[in-house]
N, C-alpha and C positions, 0 to 999 in steps of 0.2 A: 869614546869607543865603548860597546857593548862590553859586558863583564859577565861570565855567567858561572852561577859561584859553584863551589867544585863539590863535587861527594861530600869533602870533609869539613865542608861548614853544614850538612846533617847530621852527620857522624856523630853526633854530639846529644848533650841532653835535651831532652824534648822541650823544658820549658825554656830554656837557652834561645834554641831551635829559633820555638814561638814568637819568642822575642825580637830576635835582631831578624826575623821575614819581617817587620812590619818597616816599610816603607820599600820593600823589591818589588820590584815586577816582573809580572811573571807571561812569558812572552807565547803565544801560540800561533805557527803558520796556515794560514789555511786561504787555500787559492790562491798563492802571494803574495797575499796581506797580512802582515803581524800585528793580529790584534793583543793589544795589552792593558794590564790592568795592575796597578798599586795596589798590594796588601797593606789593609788595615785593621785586620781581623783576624785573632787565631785563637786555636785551643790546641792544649796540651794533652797526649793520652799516654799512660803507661798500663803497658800490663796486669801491674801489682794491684792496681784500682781497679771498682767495679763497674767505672762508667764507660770502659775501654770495651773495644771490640774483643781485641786481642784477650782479654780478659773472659772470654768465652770458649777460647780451644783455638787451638792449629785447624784450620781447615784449606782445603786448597782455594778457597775463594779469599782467604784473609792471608797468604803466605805472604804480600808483600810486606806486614806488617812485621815479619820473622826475619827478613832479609836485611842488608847493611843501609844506613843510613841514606839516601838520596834516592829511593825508589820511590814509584808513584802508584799508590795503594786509592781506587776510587770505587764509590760504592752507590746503589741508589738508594735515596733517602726523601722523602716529599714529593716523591713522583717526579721527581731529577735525579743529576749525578752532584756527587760532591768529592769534590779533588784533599789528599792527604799525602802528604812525605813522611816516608818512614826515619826516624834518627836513632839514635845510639842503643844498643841494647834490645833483643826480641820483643816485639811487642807494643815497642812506644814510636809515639808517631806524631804527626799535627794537622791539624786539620784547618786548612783553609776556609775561615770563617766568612769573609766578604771583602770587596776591596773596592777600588773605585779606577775609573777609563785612565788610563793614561796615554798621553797624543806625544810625541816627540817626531824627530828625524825618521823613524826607524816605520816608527808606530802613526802615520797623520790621520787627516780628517777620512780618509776613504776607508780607515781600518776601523774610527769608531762608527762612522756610518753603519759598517758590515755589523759591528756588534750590536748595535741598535735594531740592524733588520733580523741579527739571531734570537733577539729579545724584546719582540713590543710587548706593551701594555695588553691588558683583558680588552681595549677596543682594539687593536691589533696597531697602535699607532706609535711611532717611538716611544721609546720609552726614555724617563729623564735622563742626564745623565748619574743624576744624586741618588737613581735608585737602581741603576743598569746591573750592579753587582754586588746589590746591596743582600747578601744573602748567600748561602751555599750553593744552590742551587742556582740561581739567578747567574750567580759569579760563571759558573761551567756552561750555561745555556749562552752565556754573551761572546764568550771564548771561543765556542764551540769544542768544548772540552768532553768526552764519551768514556764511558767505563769500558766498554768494549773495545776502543782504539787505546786508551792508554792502561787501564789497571797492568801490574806489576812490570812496569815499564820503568826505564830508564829513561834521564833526561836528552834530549837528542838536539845538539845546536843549529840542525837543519831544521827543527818542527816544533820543539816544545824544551823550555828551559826556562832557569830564575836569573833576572839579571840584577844585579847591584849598582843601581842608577846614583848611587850615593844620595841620595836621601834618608834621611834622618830623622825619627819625631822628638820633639823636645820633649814630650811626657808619655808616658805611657801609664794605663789603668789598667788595673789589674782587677777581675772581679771573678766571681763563678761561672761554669760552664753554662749553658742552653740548653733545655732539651732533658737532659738526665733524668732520668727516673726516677722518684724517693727511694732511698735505700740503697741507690748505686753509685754512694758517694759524690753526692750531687753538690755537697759543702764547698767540694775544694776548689781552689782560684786559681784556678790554670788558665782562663780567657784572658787576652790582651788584644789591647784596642789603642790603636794611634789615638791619640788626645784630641791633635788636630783636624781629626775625621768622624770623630765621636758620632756626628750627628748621623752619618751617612752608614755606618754600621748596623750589624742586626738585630741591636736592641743597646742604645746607648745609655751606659753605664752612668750619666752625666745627667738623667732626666728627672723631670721632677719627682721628690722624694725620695728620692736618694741619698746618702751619709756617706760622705768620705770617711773613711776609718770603719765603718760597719758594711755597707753594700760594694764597696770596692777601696782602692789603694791607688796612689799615686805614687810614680816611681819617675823620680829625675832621669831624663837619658841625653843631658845636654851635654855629655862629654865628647870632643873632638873625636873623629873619625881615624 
């Protein structure tokens, strides 16, 4: 049976948050296909920090980010949308880094197909599955996910919602954010990445030249459900 988790598993601390999205999915209806997609990719933002939106001023285009925990705060970025949940506290929030197709009961072959035809390739021909949501931006074009239809939007079990498919990563890496600017506390390691999906992420943590202990962290998450 579908699970789709409440307000108050956002409500919570943002890197918390970040952490246990990885392995949900996050379910979108569109023409009566639910297309969905596994989180394997997140970052963590709070206000107090400079690499936060929120960290720039209340305005009405960032108020989701002000509001209670399980709101959907999206913005464009890369010349796409990129999907974020607000959690605990003004300001802080997560931002859905990439995830990968996910096919069940709910979600079959005719729903990845759809996401495939929301997202081909630069020749305009499917696109893999190993890269279909490999990205911010990627991730919302496949979903068919829009700033305009959902920013400061609540989750709605008819249209758009996180389900808790009980899946689990055994490890989780933890590393620096993407993207950040010098000087806008670009150090800090709020990025988390399923272990298991390292590869298919938007910049895996796991690649050559890399150091455990210095370029990222490994964090056990084999504890029972």
């Amino acid at each position: 049976m579908p699970s789709m988790l409440p307000d108050t598993f956002f409500n919570r601390d943002a890197q918390l948050v970040a952490r246990e999205l990885l392995g949900k999915v996050i379910r979108h209806r569109v023409n009566g296909l639910w297309l969905s997609a596994r989180i394997i990719e997140t970052e963590a933002y709070y206000f107090a920090e400079k690499g936060s939106h929120a960290s720039l001023g209340y305005t009405e285009k960032r108020k989701a980010l002000f509001l209670d925990g399980g709101h959907i705060y999206m913005y464009y970025a890369r010349g796409g949308d990129s999907l974020n949940f607000s959690a605990q506290g003004p300001g802080n929030a997560v931002l859905i880094k990439s995830a990968y197709p996910w096919v069940d009961a709910l979600s079959g072959p005719a729903s990845l197909a759809k996401m495939q035809d929301n997202n081909p390739d630069t020749q305009g021909r499917p696109r893999s599955e190993k890269k279909l949501c490999a990205g911010q931006t990627l991730l919302c074009k496949a979903l068919g996910l829009k700033v305009r239809e959902w920013d400061a939007k609540r989750f709605d079990r008819e249209r758009l919602w996180v389900d808790d498919v009980r899946e689990r990563p055994s490890r989780i890496l933890q590393a620096t954010r993407l993207g950040i600017p010098h000087g806008r506390d670009e150090h800090l390691m709020y990025r988390f990445v399923d272990a298991d999906y390292a590869v298919y992420c938007t910049r895996n943590p796991l690649r050559r030249g890399q150091v455990e202990g210095r370029d990222y962290l490994v964090l056990d998450n084999a504890a029972p459900l």
